[in-house]
N, C-alpha and C positions, 0 to 999 in steps of 0.2 A: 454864601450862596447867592443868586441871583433875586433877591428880592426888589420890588420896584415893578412899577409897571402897572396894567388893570388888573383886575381882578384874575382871570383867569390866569397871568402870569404869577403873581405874588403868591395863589392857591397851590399852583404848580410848584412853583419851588418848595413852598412846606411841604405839597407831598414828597419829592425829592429827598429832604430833608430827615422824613420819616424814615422812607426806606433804606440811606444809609444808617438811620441808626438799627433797623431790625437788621444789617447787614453788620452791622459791629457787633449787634448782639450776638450772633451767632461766632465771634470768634472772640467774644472778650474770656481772655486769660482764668481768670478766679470770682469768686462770690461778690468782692467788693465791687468790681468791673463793672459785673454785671447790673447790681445793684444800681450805680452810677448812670449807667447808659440807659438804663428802664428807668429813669428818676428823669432824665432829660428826652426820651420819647415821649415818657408821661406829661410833662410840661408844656412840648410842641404840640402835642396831641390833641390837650384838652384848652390852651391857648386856640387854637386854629377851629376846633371844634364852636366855641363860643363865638367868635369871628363870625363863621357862617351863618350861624343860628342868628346872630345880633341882624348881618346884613342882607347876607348874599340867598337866605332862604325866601324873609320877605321879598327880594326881590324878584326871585323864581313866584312867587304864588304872584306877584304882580305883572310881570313881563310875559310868564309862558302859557300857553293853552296848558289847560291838565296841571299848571302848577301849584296849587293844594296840593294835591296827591302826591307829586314826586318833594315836594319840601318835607309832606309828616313820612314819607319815606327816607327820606335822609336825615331828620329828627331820630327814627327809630330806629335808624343806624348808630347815630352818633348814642344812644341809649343805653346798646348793649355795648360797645364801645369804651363807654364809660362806667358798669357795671366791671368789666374784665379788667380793666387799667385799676381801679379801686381792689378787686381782687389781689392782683399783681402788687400792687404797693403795701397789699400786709402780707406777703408772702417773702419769706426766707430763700435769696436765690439762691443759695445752696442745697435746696429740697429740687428733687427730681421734677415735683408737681409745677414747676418755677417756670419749667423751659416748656411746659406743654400748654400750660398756660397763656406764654409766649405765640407758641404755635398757632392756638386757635385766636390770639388776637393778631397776630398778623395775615391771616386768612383772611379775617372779616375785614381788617383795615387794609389790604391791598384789592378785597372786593370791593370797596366804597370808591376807594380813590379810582381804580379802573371803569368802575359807575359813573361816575364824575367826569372824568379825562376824554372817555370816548363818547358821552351822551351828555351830562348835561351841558358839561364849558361849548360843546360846538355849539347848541341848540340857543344859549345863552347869546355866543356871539351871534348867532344870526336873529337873536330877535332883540338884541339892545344895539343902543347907540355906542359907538368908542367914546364918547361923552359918560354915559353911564358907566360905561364897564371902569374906566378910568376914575370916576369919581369912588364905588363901590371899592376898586385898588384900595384909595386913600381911605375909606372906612375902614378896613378889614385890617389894612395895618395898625390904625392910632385902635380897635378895639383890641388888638393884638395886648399893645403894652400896658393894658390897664384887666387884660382878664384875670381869669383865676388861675393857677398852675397845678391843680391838683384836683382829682375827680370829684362830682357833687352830683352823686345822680338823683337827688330830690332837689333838684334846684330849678328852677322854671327854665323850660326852652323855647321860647318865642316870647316878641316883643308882647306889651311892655316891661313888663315884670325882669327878663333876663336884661334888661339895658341898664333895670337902676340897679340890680342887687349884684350883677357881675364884677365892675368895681369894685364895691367891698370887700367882695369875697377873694378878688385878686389881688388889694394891698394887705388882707391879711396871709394868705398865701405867701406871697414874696418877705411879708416878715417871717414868717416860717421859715422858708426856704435860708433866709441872711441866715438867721440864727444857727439853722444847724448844717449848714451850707452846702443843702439838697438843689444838684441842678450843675452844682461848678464844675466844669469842665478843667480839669488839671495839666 
């Protein structure tokens, strides 16, 4: 996909990214599929989630009027977010409960991103610099490759606490994942 870029573009394509996979979801074949594909939403999910939290949130409470408010809004998105993706990952997609579960987290997850897309990314560019937006880019992807890949919804969400503990939390994660080789795309 199109990643690269400032911020607002690199965010864009993982949401991008999301909505083809609720878009596979909806047509994957059988239980294993599904499983697979909600193993790799879950991943981009809560990768991208911790991304924001780590950068792009302090930088909303620094750069925008009102932005407290709109960042522990978007924390409390990413909250419940993350309570439903943890849901999802002990559930049996083969159970009816599987798909509706689905439902209501793509509801909420396509009201965040459309939150995001049509209000805060304009509001962001018109009160940063293409210097910031471009450096926060380069944040949000190297926090990318060291987050966690699997939901932690007792895990601290804003600096500092989430900067030191997310790493660990996300090389233990990916040894997870090696192991039972939750994430591979076949």
């Amino acid at each position: 996909m199109g990643h690269g870029g400032d911020v607002v573009r690199e965010l864009t394509a993982d949401h991008d990214e999301v909505k083809e996979f609720f878009g596979r979801l909806e047509t994957a074949a059988d239980a294993d599929e599904r499983r697979r594909i909600a193993d790799q939403l879950t991943i981009e999910l809560v990768r991208h989630s911790v991304a924001e939290e780590q950068y792009l949130y302090p930088a909303v409470r620094e750069h925008l009027d009102g932005g407290d408010l709109i960042a522990d809004k978007e924390i409390a998105d990413h909250g419940r977010v993350e309570e439903m993706l943890k849901e999802l990952e002990a559930m049996d997609p083969g159970e009816a409960r599987f798909a509706g579960c689905v439902d209501a987290l793509r509801t909420e997850v396509l009201a965040h991103i459309r939150d995001e897309e049509e209000n805060l990314f304009p509001t962001l560019r018109h009160n940063c610099s293409q210097e910031t937006l471009d450096e926060l880019g380069d944040r949000i992807r190297r926090a990318k490759k060291t987050a966690p890949t699997r939901p932690h919804p007792g895990s601290p969400s804003t600096p500092p606490a989430n900067k030191i503990l997310a790493p660990g939390l996300g090389m233990v994660d990916r040894v997870r994942d090696f192991v039972t080789g939750r994430g591979r795309s076949d």
